[in-house]
C-alpha atoms as one frame of an Amber mdcrd trajectory, in Angstrom:
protein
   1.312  -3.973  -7.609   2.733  -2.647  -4.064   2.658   0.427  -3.183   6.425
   0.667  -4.089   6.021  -0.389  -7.204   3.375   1.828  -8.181   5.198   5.145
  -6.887   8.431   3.856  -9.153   6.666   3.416 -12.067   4.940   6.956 -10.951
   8.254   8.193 -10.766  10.157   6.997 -13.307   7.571   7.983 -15.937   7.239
  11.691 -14.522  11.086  11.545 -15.047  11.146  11.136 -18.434  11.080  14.815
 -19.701   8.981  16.022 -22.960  11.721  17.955 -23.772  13.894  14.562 -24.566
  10.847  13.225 -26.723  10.282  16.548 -28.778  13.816  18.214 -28.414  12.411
  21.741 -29.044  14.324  25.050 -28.738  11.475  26.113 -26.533  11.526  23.319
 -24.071  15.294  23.687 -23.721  14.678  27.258 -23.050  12.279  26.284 -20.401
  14.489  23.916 -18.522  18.034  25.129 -19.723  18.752  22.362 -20.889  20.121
  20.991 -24.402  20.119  17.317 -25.447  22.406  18.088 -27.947  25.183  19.130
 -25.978  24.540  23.276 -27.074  25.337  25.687 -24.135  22.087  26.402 -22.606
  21.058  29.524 -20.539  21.958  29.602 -16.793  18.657  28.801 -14.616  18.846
  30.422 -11.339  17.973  27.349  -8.528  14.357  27.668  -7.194  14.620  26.474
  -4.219  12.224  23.245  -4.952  13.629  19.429  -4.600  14.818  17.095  -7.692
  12.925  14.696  -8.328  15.683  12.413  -7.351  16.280  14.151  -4.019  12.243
  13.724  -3.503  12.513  10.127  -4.363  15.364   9.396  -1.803  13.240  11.159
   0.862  10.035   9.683   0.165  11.504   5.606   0.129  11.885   5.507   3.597
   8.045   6.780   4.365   7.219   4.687   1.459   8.976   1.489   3.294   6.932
   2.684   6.612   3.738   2.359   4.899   4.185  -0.438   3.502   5.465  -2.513
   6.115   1.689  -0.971   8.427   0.008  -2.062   5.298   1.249  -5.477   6.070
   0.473  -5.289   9.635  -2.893  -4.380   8.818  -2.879  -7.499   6.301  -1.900
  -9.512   9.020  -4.368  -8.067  11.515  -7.211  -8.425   9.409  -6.392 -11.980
   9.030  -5.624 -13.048  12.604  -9.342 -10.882  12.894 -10.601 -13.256  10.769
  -9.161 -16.271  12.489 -10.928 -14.984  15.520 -14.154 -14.530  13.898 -13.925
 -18.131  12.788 -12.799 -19.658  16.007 -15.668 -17.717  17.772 -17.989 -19.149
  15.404 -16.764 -22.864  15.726 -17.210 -22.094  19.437 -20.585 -20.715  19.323
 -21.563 -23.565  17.083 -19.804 -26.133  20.292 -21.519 -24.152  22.779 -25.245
 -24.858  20.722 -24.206 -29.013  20.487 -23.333 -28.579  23.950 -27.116 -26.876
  25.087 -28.721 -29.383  23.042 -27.546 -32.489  24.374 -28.183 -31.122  27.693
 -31.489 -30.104  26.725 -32.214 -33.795  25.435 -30.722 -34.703  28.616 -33.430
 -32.943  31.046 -35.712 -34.451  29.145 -34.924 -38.093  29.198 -34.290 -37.442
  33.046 -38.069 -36.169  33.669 -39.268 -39.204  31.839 -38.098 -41.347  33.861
 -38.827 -39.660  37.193
C-alpha cells in the first residue's frame, strides 16, 4: 500500500465517529452533536483543526514524501546498477590480468 493509501484509510477510519455507531445521549453531549436531527448544545470552537482541514494540509507533504520515496527507489536501483556494472568490470579487469599473466609466461619460455 503507498504511503497515501495508508494515511486515507488512516483517515477515513478515524473519521467515522463512535457516536454514529452507538448514537448515545452521552456521546452527543460530548461532541454536540445529534444524528437524529435533535438541537444539540452549542460547543464553543477550540481552536484545534478538523480533521478535514488536517487532511487538506497534510496531502501536499504527503505528495512530497512520496514522490522522495520514489527518488530513493530509483536511487537505490541505479546504486544497484552500479554495483553490478562494477562487478562485471572487476570480473573484465581479472580475464584481462590473466591472459596477460599466461602471456609473460609463454614469452619467457620461449626466450
Amino acid at each position: 500500500m503507498t504511503p497515501r493509501g495508508l494515511f486515507e484509510a488512516k483517515l477515513e477510519a478515524f473519521e467515522t465517529p463512535a457516536y454514529e455507531e452507538r448514537g448515545s445521549e452521552q456521546d452527543e453531549r460530548e461532541v454536540g452533536y445529534s444524528p437524529r436531527g435533535e438541537e444539540a448544545p452549542f460547543v464553543a470552537p477550540t481552536g484545534k483543526k478538523g480533521h478535514r482541514e488536517r487532511h487538506t494540509m497534510a496531502e501536499p507533504r504527503l505528495d512530497v514524501l512520496e514522490a522522495s520515496v520514489e527518488e530513493l527507489y530509483q536511487g537505490q536501483g541505479r546504486l544497484l546498477g552500479v554495483k553490478s556494472s562494477q562487478e562485471e568490470v572487476e570480473s573484465q579487469i581479472k580475464k584481462v590480468e590473466s591472459l596477460i599473466d599466461q602471456l609473460i609466461e609463454d614469452t619467457k619460455d620461449s626466450v
